[in-house]
N, C-alpha and C positions, 0 to 999 in steps of 0.2 A: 504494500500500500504506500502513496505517497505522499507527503506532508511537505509544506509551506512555512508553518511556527510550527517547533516545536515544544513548544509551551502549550500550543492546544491540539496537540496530537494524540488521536485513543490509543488506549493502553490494551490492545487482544491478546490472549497469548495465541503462541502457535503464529502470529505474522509479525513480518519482518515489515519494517518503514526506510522507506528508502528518501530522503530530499530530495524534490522538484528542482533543479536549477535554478538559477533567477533567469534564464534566458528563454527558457521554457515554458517560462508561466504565463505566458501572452497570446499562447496557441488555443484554438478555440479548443473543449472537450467533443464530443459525442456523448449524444444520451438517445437513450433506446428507453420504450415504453414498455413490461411485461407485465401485461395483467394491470394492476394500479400502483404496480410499482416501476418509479422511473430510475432508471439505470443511467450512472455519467461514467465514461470511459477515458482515457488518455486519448489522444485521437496517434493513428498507427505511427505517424513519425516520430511524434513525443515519445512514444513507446519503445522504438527501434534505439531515438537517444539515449533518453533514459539508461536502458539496458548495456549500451556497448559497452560502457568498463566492469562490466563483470563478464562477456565476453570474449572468445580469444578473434582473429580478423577472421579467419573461416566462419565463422560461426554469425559473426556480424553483417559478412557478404550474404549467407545463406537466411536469413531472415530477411534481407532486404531482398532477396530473388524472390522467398514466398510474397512477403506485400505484393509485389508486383503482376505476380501468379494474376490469368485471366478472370479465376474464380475470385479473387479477394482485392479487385483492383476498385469498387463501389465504395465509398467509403464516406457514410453520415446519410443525412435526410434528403441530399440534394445529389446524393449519386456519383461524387467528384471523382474521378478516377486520380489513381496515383500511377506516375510514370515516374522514368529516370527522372526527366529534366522535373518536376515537382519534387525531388529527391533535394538533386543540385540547386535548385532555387530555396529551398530549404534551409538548407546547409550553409549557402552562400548568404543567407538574409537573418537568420537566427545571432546570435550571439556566442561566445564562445561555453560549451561545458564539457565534461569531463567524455572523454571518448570519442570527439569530434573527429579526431584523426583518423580512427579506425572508420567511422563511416565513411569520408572523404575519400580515401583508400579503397573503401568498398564500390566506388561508381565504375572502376575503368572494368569490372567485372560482370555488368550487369549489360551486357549487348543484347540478350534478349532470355528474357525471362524462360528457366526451364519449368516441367511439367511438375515436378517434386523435390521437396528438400532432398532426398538422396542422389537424384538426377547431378542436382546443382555442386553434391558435395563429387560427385564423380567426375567431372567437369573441373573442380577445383586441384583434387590430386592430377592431372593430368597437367593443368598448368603448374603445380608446385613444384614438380619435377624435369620441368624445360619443354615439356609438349606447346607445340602451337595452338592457338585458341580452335576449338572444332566448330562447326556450324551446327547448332542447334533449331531440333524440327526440319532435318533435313526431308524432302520430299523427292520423290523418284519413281518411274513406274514400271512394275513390275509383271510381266506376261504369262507366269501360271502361278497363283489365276489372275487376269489380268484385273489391275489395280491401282492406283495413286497413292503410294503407300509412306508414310512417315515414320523418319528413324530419330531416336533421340539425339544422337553425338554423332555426326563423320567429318571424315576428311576426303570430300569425293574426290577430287583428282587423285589420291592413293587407292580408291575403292575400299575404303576403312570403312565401317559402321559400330559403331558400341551402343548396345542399348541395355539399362539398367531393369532387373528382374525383381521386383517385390515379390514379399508373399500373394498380393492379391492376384499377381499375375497366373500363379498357380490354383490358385484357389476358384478363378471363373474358370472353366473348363472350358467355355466358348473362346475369351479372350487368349487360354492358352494354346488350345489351336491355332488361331491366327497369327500369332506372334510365332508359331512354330515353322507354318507355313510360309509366312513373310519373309523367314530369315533364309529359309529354304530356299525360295524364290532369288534369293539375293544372293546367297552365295554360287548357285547355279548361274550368274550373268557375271559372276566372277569377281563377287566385293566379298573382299572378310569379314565378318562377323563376330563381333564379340560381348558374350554378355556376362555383364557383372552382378554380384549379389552383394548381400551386405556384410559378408568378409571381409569383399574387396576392398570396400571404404570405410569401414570401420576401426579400422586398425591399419598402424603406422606402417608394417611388414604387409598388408594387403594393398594399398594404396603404390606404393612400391613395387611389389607385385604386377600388378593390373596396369600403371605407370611403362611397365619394362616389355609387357606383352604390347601394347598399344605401340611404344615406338619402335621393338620389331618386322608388328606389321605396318608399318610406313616407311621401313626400311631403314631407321638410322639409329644413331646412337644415342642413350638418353642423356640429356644434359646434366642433371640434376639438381639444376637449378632455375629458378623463373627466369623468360625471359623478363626483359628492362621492365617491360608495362606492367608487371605481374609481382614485383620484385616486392611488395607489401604481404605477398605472402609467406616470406623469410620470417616476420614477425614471430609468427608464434614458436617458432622453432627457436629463435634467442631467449624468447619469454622462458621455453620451457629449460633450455639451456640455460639460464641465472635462477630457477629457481632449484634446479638439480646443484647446482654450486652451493646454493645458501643453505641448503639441506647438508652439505658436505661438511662445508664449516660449522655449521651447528654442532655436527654430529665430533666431527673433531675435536673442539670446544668442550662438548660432554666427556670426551674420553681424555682429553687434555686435566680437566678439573678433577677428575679422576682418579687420577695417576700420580698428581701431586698431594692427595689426600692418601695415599699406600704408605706404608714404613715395612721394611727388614728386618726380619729376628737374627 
């Protein structure tokens, strides 16, 4: 919950209060009508700020790709869509608060909105490790059976295609046929196919993984690093790298104070 004074802040337990910026508080809310109860909300950017310093930039990109998302781009009583550029006009017009960096950072990744947070995070490990940006919603058509068929991630000039598999994709039967046969379809006109699960992007060794298959089949070697445009993705990996250090020294520290607390018989 977020609080303004907190001199008059409620006391719940079990929630946490978080303070509104002072740059932040000029943003209109949302309120929703249920029943005869009226509902006031953060309005979704406030929200996306708000949140980024507890955030790592993966994570900040990936909420600002779902905003975007065609299902959740309506947003209040008068239907306002959110786009990039209402992103960067944002950003550029708000005032400075805590986390601003990491959104700022998060615009040169949002070229076009993927289908699902995990889409987006798979999309992400491919550029964290020097892949070029892939076209997403790629379209192509397909002659058994014939079709206009849409892939999540490729690199058509390689004939690459990666598309990401949830559970739900297994769980329609219908849906998993045609995904089955699409790919089918695809690899028969000579494009590779690759699909990821949520091994692949869930973990640092799967991301990696999936990373090194992808730029085999486009024939080169992986960089392992972002390119330039991309290079805000290095972030989390220093973050995570200083706080494995200060766990070191601490732990040091401990065994230091330790060891000078022993005597010799």
């Amino acid at each position: 919950m977020l609080y303004t004074d907190r001199a008059q802040r409620p006391k719940r337990t079990g929630t946490r209060y978080l303070k509104l910026p002072e740059s932040l508080r000029s943003q209109p809310n949302i309120t929703y009508l249920h029943g005869e109860t009226v509902i006031t909300c953060t309005h979704p950017l406030v929200t996306w700020a708000v949140l980024a310093p507890f955030l790592t930039q993966t994570e900040v990109i990936v909420l600002a790709d779902a905003m975007l998302r065609a299902a959740c781009r309506a947003v209040g009583s008068n239907g306002t869509e959110l786009t990039k550029e209402r992103l960067s006009d944002f950003l550029s017009n708000v005032g400075d608060f805590p986390g601003i960096d990491k959104c700022r950072a998060a615009l040169a990744f949002l070229t076009t909105p993927t289908d699902s947070t995990m889409e987006c995070r798979t999309l992400l490990a491919f550029l964290r490790h020097g892949l070029p940006y892939p076209i997403v919603h790629w379209q192509t058509r397909i002659t058994n059976p014939e079709a206009l068929v849409t892939s999540d991630l490729a690199y058509p000039d390689q004939l690459v295609v990666v598309e990401y598999d949830g559970d739900a994709h297994r769980q329609d039967k219908r849906q998993y046929r045609w995904d089955e046969r699409k790919r089918q379809a695809l690899r028969a006109q000579g494009h590779t196919v690759i699909v990821a699960f949520a091994d692949d992007v869930l973990t640092e060794r799967g991301r990696l993984a999936l990373a090194r298959k992808v730029a085999q089949a486009l024939g080169m070697e992986l960089p392992g690093k972002p390119l330039p445009p991309y290079r805000a993705l290095m972030e989390d990996d220093r973050r995570a790298h200083d706080r494995n250090r200060q766990r070191r020294c601490r732990a040091r520290r401990r065994g230091g104070s330790g060891a000078t607390g022993t005597t010799q018989a």
